[in-house]
PDB file with one MODEL, atoms N, CA, C and O in Angstrom:
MODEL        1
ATOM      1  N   UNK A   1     101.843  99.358  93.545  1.00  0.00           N
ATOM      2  CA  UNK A   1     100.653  99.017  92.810  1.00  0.00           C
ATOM      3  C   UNK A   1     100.845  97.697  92.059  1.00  0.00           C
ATOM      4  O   UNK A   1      99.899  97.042  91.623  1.00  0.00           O
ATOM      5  N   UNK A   2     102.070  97.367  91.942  1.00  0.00           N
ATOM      6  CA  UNK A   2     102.148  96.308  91.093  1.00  0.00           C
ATOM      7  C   UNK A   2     104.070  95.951  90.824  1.00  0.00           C
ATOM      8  O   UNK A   2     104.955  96.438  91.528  1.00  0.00           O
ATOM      9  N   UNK A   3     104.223  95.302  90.012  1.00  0.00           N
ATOM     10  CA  UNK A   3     105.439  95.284  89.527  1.00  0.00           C
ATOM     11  C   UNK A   3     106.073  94.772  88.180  1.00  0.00           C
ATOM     12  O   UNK A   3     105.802  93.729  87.585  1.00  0.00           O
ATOM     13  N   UNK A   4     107.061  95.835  87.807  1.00  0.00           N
ATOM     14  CA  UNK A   4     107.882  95.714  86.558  1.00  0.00           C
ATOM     15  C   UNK A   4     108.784  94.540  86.250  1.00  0.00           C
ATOM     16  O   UNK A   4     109.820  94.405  86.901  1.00  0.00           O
ATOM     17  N   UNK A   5     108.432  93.614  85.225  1.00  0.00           N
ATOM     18  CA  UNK A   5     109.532  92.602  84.985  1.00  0.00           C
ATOM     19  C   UNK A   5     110.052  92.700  84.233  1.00  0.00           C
ATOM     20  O   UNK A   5     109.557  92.637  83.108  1.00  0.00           O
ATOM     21  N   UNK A   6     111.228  92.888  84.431  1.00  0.00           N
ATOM     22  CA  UNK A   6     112.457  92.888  82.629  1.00  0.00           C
ATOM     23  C   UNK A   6     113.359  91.380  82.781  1.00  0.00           C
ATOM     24  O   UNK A   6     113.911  90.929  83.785  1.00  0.00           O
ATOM     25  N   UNK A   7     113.282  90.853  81.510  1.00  0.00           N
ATOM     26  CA  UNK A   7     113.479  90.119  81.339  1.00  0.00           C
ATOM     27  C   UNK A   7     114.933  89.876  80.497  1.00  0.00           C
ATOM     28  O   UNK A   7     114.959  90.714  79.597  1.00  0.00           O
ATOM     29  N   UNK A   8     115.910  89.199  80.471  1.00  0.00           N
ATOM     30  CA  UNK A   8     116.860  88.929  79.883  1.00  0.00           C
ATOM     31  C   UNK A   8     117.094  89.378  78.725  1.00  0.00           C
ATOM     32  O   UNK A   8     118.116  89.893  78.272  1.00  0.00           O
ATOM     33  N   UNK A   9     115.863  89.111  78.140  1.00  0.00           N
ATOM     34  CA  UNK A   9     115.213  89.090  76.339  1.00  0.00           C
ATOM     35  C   UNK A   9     115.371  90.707  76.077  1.00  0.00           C
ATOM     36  O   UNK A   9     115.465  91.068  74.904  1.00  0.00           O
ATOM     37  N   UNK A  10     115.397  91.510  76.929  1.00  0.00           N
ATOM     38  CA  UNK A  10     114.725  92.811  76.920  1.00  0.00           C
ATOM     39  C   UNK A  10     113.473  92.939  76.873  1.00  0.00           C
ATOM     40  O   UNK A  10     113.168  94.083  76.538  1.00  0.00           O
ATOM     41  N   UNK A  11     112.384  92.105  77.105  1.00  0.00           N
ATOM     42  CA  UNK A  11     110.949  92.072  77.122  1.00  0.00           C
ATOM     43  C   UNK A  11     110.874  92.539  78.681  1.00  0.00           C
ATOM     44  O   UNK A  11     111.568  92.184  79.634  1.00  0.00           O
ATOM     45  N   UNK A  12     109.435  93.762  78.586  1.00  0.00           N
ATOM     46  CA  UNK A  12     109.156  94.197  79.983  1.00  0.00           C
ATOM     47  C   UNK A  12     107.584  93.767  80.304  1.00  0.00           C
ATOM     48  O   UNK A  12     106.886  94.370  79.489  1.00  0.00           O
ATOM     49  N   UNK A  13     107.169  93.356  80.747  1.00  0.00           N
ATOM     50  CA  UNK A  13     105.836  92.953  81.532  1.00  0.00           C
ATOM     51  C   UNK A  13     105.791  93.582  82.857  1.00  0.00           C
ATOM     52  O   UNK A  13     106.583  93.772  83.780  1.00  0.00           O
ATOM     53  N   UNK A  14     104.182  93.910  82.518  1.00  0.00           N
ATOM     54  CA  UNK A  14     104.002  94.446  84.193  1.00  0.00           C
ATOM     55  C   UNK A  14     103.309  93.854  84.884  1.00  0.00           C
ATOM     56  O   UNK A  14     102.225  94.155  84.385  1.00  0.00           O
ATOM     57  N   UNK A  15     103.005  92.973  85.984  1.00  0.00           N
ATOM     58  CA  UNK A  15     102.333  92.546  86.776  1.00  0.00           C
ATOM     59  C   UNK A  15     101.440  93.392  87.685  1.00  0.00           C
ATOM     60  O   UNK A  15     102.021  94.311  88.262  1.00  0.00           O
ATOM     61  N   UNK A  16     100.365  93.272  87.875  1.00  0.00           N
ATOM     62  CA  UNK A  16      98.875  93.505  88.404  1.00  0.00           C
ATOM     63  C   UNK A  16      98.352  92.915  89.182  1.00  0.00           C
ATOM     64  O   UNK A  16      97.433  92.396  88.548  1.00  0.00           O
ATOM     65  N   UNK A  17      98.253  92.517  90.438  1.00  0.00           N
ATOM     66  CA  UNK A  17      97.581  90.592  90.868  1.00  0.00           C
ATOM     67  C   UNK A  17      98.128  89.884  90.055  1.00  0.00           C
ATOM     68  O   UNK A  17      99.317  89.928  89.736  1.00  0.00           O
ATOM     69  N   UNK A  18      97.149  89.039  89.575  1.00  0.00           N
ATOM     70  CA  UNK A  18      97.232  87.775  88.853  1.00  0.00           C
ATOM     71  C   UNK A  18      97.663  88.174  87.513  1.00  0.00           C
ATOM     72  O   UNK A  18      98.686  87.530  87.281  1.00  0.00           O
ATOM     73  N   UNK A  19      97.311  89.093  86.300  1.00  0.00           N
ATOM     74  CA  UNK A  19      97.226  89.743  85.741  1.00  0.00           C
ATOM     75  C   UNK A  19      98.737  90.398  85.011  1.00  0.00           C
ATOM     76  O   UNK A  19      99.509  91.236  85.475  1.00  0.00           O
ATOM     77  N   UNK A  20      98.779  89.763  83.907  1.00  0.00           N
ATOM     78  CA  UNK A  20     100.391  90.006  83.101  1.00  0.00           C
ATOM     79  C   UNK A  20     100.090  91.042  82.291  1.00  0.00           C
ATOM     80  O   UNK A  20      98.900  91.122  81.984  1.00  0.00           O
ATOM     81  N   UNK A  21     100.916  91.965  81.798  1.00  0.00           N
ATOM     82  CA  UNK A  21     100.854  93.102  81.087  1.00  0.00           C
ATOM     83  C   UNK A  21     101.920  93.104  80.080  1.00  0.00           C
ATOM     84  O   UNK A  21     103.029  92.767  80.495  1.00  0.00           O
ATOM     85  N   UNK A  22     101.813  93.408  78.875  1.00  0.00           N
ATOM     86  CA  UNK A  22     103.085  93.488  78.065  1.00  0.00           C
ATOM     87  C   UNK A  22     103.210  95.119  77.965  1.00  0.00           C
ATOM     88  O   UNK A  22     102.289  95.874  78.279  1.00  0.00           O
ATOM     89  N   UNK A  23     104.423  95.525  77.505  1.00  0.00           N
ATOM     90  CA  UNK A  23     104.948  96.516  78.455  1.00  0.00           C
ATOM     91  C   UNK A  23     106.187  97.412  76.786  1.00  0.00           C
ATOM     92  O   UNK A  23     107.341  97.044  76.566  1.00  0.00           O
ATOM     93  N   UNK A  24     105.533  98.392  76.056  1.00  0.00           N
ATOM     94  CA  UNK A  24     106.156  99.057  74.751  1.00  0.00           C
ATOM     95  C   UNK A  24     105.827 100.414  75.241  1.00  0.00           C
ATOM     96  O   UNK A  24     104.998 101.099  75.840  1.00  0.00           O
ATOM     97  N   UNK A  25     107.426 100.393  74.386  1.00  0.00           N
ATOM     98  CA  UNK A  25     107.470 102.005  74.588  1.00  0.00           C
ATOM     99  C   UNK A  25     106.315 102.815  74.001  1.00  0.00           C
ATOM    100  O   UNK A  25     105.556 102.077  73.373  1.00  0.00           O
ATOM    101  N   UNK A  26     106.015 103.839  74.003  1.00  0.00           N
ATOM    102  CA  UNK A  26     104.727 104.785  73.843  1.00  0.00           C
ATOM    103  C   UNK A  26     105.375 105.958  72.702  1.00  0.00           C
ATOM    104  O   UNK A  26     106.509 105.752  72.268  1.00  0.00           O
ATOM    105  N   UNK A  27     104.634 107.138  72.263  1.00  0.00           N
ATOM    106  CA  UNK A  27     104.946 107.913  71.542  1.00  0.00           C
ATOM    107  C   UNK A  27     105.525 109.309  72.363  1.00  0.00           C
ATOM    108  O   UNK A  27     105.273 109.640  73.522  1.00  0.00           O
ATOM    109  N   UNK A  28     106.005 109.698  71.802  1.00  0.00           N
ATOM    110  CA  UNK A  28     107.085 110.796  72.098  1.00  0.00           C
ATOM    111  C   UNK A  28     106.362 111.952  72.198  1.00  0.00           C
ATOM    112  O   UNK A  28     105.345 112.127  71.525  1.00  0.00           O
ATOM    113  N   UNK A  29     106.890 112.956  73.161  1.00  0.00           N
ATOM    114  CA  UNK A  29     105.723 114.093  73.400  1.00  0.00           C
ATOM    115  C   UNK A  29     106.646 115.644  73.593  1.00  0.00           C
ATOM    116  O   UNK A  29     107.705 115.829  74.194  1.00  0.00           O
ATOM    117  N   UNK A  30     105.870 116.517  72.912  1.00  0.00           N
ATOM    118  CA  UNK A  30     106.661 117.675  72.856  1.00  0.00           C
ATOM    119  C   UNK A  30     106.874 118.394  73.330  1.00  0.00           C
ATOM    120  O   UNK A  30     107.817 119.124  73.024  1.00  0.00           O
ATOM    121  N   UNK A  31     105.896 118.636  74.629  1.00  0.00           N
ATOM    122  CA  UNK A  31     104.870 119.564  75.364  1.00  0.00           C
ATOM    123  C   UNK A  31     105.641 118.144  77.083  1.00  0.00           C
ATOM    124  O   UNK A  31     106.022 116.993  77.299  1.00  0.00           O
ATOM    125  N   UNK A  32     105.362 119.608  77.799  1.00  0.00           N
ATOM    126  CA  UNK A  32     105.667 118.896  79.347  1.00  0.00           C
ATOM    127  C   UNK A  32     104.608 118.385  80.232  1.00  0.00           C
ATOM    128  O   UNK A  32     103.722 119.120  80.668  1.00  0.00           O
ATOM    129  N   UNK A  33     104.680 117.319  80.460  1.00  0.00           N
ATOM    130  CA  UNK A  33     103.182 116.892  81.493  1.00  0.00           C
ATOM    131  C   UNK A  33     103.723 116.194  82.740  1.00  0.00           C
ATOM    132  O   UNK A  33     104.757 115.528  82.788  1.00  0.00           O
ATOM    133  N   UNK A  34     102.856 116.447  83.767  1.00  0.00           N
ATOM    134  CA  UNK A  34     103.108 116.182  85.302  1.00  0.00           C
ATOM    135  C   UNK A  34     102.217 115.166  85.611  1.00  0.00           C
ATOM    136  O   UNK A  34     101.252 114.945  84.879  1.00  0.00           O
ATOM    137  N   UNK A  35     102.522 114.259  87.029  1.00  0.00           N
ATOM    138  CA  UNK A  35     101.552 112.825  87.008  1.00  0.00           C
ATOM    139  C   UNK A  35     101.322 113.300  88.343  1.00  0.00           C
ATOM    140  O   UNK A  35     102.311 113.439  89.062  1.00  0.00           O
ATOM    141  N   UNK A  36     100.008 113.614  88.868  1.00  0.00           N
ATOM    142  CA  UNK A  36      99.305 113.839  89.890  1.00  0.00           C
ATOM    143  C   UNK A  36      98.428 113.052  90.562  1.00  0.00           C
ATOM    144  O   UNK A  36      97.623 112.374  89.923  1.00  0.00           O
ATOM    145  N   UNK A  37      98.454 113.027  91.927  1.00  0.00           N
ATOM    146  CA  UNK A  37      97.449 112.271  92.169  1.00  0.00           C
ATOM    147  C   UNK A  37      96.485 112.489  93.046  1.00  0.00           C
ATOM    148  O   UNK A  37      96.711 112.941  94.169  1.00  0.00           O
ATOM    149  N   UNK A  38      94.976 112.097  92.481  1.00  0.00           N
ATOM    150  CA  UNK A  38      93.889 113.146  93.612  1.00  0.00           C
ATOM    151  C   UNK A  38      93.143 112.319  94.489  1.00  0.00           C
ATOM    152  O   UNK A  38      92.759 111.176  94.240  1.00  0.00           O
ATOM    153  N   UNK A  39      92.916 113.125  95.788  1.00  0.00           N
ATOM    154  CA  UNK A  39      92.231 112.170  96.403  1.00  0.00           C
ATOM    155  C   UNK A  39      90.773 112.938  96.425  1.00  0.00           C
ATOM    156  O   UNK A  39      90.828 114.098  96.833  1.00  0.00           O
ATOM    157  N   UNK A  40      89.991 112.640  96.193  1.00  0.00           N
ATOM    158  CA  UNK A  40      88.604 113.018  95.907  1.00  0.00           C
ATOM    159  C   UNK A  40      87.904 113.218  97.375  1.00  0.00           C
ATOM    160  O   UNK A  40      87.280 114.247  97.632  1.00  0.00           O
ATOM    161  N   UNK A  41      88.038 112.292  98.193  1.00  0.00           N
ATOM    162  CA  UNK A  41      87.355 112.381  99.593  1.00  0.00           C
ATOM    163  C   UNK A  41      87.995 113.733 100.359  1.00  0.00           C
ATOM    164  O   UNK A  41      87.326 114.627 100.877  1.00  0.00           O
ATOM    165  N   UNK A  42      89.488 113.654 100.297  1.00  0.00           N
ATOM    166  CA  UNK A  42      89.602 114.961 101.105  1.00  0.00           C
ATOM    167  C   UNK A  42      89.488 116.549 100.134  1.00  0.00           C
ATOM    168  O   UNK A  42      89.439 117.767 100.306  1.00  0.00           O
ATOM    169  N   UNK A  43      89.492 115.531  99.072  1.00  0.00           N
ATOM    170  CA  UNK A  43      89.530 117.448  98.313  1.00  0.00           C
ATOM    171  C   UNK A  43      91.048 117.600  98.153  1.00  0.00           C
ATOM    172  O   UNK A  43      91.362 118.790  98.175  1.00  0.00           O
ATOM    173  N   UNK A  44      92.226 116.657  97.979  1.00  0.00           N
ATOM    174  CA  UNK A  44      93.557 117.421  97.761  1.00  0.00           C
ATOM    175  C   UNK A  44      94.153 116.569  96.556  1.00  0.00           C
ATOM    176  O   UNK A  44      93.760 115.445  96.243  1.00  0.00           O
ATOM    177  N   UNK A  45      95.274 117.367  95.867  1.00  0.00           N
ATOM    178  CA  UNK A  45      95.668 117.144  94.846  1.00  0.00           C
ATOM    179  C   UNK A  45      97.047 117.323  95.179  1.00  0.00           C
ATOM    180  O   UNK A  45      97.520 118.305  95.751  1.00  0.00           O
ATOM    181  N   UNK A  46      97.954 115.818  94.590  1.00  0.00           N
ATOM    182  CA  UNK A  46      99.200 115.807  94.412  1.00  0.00           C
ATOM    183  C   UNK A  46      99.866 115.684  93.806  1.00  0.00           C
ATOM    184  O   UNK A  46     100.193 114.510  93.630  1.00  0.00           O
ATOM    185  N   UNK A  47     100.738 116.951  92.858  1.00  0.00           N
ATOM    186  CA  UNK A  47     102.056 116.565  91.911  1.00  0.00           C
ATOM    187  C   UNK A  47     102.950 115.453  91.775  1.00  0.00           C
ATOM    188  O   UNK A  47     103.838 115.559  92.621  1.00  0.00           O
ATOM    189  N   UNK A  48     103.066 114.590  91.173  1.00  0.00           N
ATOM    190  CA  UNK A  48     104.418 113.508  91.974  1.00  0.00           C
ATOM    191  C   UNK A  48     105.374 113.809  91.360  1.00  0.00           C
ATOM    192  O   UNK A  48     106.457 113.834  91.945  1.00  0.00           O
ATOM    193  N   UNK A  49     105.266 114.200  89.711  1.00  0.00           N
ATOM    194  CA  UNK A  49     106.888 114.891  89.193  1.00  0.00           C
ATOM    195  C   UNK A  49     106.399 114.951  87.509  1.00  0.00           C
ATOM    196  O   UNK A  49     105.310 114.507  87.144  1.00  0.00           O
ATOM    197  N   UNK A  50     107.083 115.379  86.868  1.00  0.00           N
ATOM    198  CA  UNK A  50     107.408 115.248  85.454  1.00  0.00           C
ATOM    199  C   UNK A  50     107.280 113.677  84.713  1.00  0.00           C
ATOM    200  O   UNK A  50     108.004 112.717  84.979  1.00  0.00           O
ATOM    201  N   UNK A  51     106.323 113.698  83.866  1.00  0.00           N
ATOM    202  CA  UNK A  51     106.464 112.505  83.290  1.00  0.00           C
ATOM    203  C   UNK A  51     107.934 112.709  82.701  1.00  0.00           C
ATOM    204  O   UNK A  51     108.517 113.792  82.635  1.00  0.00           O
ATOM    205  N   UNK A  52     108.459 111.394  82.258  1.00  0.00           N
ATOM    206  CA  UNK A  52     110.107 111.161  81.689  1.00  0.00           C
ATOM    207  C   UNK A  52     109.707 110.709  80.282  1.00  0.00           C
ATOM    208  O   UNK A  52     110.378 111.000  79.292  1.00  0.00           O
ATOM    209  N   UNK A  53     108.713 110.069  80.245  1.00  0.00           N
ATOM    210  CA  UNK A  53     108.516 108.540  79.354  1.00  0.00           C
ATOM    211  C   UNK A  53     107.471 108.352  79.400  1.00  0.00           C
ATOM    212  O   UNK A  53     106.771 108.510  80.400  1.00  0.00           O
ATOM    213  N   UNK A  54     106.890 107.730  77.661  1.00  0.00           N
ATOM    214  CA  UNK A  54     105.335 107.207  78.000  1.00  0.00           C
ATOM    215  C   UNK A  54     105.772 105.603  77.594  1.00  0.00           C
ATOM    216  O   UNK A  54     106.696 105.149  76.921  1.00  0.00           O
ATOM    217  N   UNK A  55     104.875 105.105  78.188  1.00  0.00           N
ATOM    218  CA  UNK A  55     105.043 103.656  77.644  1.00  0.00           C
ATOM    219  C   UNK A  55     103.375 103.412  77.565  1.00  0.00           C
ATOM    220  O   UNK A  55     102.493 104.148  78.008  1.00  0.00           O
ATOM    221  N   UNK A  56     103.185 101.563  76.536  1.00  0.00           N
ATOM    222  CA  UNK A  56     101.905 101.578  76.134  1.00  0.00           C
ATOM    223  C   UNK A  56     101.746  99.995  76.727  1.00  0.00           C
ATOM    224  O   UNK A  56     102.361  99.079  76.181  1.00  0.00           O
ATOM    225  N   UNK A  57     100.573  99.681  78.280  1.00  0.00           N
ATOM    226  CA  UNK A  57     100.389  98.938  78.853  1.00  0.00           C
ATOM    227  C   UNK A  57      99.282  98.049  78.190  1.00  0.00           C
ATOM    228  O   UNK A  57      98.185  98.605  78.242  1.00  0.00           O
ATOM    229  N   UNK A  58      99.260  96.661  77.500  1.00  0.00           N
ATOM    230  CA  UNK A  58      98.173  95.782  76.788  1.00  0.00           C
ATOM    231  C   UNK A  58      98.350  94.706  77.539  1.00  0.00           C
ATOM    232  O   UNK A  58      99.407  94.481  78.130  1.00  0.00           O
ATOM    233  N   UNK A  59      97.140  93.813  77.583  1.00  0.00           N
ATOM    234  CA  UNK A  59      97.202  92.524  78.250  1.00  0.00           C
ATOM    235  C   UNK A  59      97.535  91.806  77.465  1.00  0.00           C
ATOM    236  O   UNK A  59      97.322  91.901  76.256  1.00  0.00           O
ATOM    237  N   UNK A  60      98.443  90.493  78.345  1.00  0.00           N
ATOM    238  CA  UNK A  60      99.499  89.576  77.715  1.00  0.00           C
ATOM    239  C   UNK A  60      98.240  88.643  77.248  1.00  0.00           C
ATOM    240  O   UNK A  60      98.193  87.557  77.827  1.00  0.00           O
ATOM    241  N   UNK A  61      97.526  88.822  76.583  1.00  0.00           N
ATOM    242  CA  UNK A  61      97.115  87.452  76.112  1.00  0.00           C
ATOM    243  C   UNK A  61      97.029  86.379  76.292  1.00  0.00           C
ATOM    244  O   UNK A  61      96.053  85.806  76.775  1.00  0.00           O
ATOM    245  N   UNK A  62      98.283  85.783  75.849  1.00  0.00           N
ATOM    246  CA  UNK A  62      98.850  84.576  76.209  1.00  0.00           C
ATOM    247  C   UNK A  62      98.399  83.971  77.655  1.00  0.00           C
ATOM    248  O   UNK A  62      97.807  82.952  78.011  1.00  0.00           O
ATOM    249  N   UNK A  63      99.095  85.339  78.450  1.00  0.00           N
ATOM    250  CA  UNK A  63      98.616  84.600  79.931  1.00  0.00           C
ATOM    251  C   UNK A  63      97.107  84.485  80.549  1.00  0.00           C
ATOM    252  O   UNK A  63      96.614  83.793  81.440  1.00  0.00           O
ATOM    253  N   UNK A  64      96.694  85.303  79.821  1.00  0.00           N
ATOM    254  CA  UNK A  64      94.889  85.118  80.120  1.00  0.00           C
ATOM    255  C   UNK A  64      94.559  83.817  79.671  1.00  0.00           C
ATOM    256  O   UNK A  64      93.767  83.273  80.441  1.00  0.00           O
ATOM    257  N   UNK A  65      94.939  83.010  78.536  1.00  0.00           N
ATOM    258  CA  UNK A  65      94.329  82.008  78.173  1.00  0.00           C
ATOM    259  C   UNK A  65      94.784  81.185  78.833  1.00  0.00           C
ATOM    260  O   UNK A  65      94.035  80.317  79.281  1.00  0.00           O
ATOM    261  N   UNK A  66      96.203  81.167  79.131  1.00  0.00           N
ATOM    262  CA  UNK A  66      96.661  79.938  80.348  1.00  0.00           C
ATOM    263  C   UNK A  66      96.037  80.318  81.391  1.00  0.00           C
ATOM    264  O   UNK A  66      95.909  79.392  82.192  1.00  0.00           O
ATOM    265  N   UNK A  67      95.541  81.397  81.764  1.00  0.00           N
ATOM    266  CA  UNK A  67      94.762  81.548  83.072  1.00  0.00           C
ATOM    267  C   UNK A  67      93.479  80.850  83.175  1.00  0.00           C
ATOM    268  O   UNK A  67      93.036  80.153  84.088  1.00  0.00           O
ATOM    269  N   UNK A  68      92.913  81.227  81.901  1.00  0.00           N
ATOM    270  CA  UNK A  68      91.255  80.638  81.795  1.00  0.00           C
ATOM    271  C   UNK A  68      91.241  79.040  81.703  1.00  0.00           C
ATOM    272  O   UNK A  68      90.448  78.249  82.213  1.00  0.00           O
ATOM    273  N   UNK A  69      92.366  78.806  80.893  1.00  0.00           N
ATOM    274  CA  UNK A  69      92.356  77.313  80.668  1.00  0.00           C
ATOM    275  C   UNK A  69      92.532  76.682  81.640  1.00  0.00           C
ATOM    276  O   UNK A  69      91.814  75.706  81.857  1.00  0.00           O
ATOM    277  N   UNK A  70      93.653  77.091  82.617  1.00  0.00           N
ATOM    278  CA  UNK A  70      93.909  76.488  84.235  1.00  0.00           C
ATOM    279  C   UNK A  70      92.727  76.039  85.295  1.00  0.00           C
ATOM    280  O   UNK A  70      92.723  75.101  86.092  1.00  0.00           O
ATOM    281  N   UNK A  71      91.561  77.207  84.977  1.00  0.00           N
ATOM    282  CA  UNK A  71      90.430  77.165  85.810  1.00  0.00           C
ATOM    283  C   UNK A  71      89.440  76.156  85.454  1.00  0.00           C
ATOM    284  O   UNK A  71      88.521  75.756  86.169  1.00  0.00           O
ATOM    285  N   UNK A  72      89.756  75.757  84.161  1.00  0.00           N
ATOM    286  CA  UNK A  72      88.410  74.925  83.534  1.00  0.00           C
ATOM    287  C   UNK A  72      88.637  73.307  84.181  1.00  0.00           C
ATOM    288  O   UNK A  72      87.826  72.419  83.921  1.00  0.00           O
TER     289      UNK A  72
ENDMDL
END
């Protein structure tokens, strides 16, 4: 779907297309949750496993404006 960049810094960004993501850990959870995925057309539903980890995905900013500015 995309891809994870870790960086030297320890900074993680996720890439999307064009599209930069900054990339923080998330809040801690007490309770067990599973990441499934559905496909609506056939009617089926798939487990993929145990979440491990939440993390909290925001757009890099930064790179949107060098994006917009590039186009002008």
């Amino acid at each position: 779907m995309g891809k994870m960049l870790v960086y030297k810094s320890g900074a993680v960004k996720f890439k999307l297309g064009d599209a930069l993501y900054d990339v923080s850990p998330g809040s801690d959870c007490i309770f067990s949750q599973d990441v499934a995925a559905i496909n609506t057309a056939a009617r089926k539903c798939c487990v993929l496993g145990e979440l491990g980890q939440r993390v909290v995905i925001t757009p890099d900013v930064d790179s949107l404006l060098d994006a917009t500015i590039e186009l002008d």
